[in-house]
Steps between C-alpha positions, in 0.01 A plus 500: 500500500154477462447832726698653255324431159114599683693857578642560151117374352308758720763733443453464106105453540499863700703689271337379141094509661245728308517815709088641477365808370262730760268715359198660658204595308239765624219463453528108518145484398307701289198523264395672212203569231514326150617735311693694710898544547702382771912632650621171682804641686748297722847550692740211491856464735828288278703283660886616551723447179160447264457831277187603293511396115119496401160490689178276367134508645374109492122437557347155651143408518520414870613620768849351567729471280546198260677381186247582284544873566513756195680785397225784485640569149344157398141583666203491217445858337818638673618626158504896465517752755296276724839402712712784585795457681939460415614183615871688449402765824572399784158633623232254629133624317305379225171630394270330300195664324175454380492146743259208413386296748761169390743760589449393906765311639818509743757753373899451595834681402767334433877658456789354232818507630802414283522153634173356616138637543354652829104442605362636841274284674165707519260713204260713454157392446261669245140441425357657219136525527182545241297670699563822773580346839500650803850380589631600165744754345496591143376733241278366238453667127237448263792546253848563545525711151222793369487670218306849477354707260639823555226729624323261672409353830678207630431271774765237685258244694718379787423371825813388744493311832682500858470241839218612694734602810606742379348860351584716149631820606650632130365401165614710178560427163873659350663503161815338478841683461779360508674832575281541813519224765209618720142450370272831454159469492334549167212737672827732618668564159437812318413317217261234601321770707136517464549169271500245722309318732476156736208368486494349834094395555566171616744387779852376300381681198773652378387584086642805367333774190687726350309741289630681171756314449792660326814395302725558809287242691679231313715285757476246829316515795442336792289447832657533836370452870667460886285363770559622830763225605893530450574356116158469439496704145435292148577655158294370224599396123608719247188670272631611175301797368460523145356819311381518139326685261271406181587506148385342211715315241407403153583217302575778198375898492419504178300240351307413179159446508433110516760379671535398899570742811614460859480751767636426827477726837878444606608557858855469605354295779232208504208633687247260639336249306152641605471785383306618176667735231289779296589565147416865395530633086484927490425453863161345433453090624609309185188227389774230480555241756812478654657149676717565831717848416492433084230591281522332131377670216491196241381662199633842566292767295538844412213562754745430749761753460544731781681537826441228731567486917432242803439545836390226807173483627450651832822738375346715181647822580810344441557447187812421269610709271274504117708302223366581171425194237532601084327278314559558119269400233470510120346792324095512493224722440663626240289715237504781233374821586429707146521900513390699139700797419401629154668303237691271764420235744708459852507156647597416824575157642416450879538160677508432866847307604788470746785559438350810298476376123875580328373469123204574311487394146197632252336253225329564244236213333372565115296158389761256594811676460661689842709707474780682769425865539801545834515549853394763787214517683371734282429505117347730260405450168535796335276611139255257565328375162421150372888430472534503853168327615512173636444351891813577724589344834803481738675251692636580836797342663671479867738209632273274514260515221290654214131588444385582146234791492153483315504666169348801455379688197640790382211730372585642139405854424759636339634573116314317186180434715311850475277386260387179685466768818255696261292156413466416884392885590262457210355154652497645863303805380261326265437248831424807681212672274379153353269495797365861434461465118323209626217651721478782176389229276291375758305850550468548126304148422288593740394834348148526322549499120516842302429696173885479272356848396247807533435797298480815704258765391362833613349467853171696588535729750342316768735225466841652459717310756646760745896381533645601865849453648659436178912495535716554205847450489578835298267808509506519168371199444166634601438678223259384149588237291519505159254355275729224386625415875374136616398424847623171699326397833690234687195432626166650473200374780098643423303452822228297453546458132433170344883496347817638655833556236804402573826623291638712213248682294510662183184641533284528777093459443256598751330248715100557554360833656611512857292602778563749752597212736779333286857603554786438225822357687849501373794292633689648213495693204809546247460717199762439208595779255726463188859492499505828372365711788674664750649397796219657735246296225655155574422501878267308540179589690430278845228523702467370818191522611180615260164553656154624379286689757151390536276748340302742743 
């Protein structure tokens, strides 16, 4: 009896034991640079009658297994795209990106069946190093993600690693697509060709430049190399490739003058942090300061209207696009320009504003009293006289303000003011000769006294004056005057005679015997007639010049 019951217990113990999972991992060890990406691939064998429900990749710190093992979704910083793998396939892989160095440990798979879960007894061990080892796979990126300013030059610092028994045969750096399964070099496609370039100067160097970058550069890359042993290829991370272009966004287009301003070099990407951005205004370097990619215009003025443009140091030939900046402002400058036009006056308003001024309004200001003449930039006041006279000024107006003129004067020469015209010519004129009359005055107090009158009688023969170059104004006038006729000398000069007479004369008296030295000068002689005479009698006699010759 006894017999029996140890049968039926071994019997039950054989057919209800955990049945194990095997699974083979290749490689079983491996290690990789921080910051690179790693495939951890396996095969696995289930027992008969246990079927496939999910798969999950556990991680331990050691290297057996133990209770304290965790599910690779759990591991620190897994979140993201740093895990891929679809614990519904049925497919034994996992890859895990941009690896730290907490990320070493002993890797497992495990299989869900729809009764109990399967674990294998050995993993694969990964060490994920800070620093390029000999014995070490991996790529390593500066960054995983760039982001380009189209037209420029770009360069992806990289360096990757492999064990040291083994040699690189194939390096190349190829664009993923997922239409195209087999990698193609970058320096093979048409258009990367003369673009790109490995700049291998240093053993496990592996940075990459692409010059003039263009729009249809935008996508992923990644680094490849095989070593001359059988599976002895690594692929590294994903490099998303970013490409952007500069433009400038304003807090408003069209501002007034006082207020606050932002300008902001946008790209569709962030670029890096250490770079320096150059603010341009009608393509010139703009005197403000700008902070990181914004440039704050805090007053804005009118001085700063204009078209304005950025560009990154290192970069200027390419430059975003110009955005143009209104600033609007109330009406200044504004004054009266006056044009005469006979009787009428034109008077035009100009003032300096933006948005042009929409209404001009004329004043006009009589002692205290102002009065509204009307609108237009123009006015005339027509029939100027003393009615109309007065000190008129405009006011010019725009959206966002006024500006009152300074009055001006309208000058008043027209009706009811000729004989005030006449009284001003008469002052002007009188000005003018008072000078003149002046000096005459002058010349005449200084002249030696004279005789009011002399009595001509009959000369002798030897000292008859001899008149020469006598002009008369009429012929006729030359010949004898009547006994009656009286003769006036404007002014009469004797040589060297003790009195000279100066004036009108009724009669004329002889001054003492000359000699044959003395000569008689006349400035001018006049002789009046009476009324009565002719017309050939009244012209008067003048003589210009009167000499006596010196006696031989």
């Amino acid at each position: 009896m006894h017999r029996i019951r140890c049968i039926i217990l071994l019997l039950y113990t054989g057919i209800h034991a955990q049945p194990s999972l095997t699974v083979t991992y290749s490689p079983q060890n491996i290690c990789v640079l921080t910051g690179s990406s790693v495939l951890l691939t396996c095969s696995y064998t289930l027992p008969q009658y246990y079927y496939f429900k999910e798969g999950y990749w556990y991680k331990t710190d050691g290297q057996t297994h133990s209770t304290h093992s965790t599910s690779i979704h759990n591991i620190p910083q897994a979140s993201g795209t740093r895990i891929e793998y679809n614990y519904y396939s049925s497919e034994c892989r996992v890859r895990i990106s941009n690896l730290i160095p907490s990320d070493s440990g002993v890797y497992d798979y495990r299989i869900k069946t729809i009764t109990t879960t399967l674990q294998g007894k050995d993993g694969v061990t990964l060490s994920v190093s800070d620093v390029p080892r000999k014995d070490c796979w991996g790529v390593s990126y500066s960054s995983t993600s760039f982001c380009v300013l189209r037209g420029s030059t770009v360069d992806i610092p990289c360096t990757y690693g492999f064990p040291t028994d083994q040699t690189v045969i194939t390096t190349l750096w190829y664009r993923v697509n997922k239409k195209r399964q087999d990698p193609i070099d970058l320096r093979l496609e048409e258009d990367y060709e003369g673009r790109v370039e490995h700049l291998s100067t240093e053993e496990r160097n592996c940075t990459l430049r692409i010059r003039d970058v263009r729009e249809t550069d935008l996508g992923q890359y990644r680094f490849r190399y095989k070593t001359n042993t059988r599976g002895g290829g690594f692929t590294g991370n994903l490099v998303t490739f970013s490409v952007t272009d500069l433009h400038v966004l304003l807090t408003a287009g069209t501002v007034t003058e006082g207020s606050n301003v932002t300008l902001t070099c946008d790209t569709s990407c962030n670029l890096n942090a250490d770079i320096t951005f150059i603010w341009y205004k009608n393509t010139r370097p703009t005197r403000h300061r700008a902070i990181n990619n914004t440039l704050h215009l805090n007053p804005v003025s009118s001085e700063d209207a204009g078209s304005y443009s950025c560009a990154v140091r290192g970069h200027e030939q390419h430059r975003s696009p110009d955005t143009a900046l209104d600033v609007r402002y109330a009406p200044r400058n504004t004054t009266v320009i006056v044009a005469l036009g006979g009787e009428s006056v034109n008077l035009t308003c100009r003032s300096d504003a933006n948005p042009p001024v929409h209404t001009y309004t004329w004043y006009r200001k009589t002692g205290t009293q102002t009065s509204l003449l009307g609108g237009g930039q123009s006015y005339i006041v027509a029939n100027i006289s003393y009615e109309t006279s007065g000190l008129y000024y405009c006011v010019a107006q725009n959206s966002v303000g006024e500006q009152h003129s300074a009055a001006v004067s309208v000058p008043i020469a027209g009706r009811g003011s000729t004989k005030y015209a006449a009284i001003w010519i008469f002052v002007v004129v009188a000005l003018l000769l008072l000078p003149g009359l002046l000096w005459l005055s002058r010349r005449k107090s200084n002249a030696p006294p004279t005789t009011r009158s002399a009595t001509i009688s009959q000369q002798q023969a030897d000292s008859n004056p001899v008149y020469d170059d006598v002009l008369t104004s009429d012929p006729s006038c030359r010949r004898n005057t009547e006994a009656g006729d009286d003769v006036q000398y404007a002014s009469v000069k004797f040589k060297d005679s003790d009195k000279a007479e100066v004036g009108p004369y009724v009669g004329v008296q002889r001054p003492r015997t000359q000699t044959a030295q003395e000569d008689v000068q006349y400035a001018s002689v006049n002789f009046s007639r009476p009324k009565d005479t002719s017309q050939a009698e009244e012209d008067p006699v003048i003589y210009s010049t009167v000499n006596k010759p010196s006696r031989t």
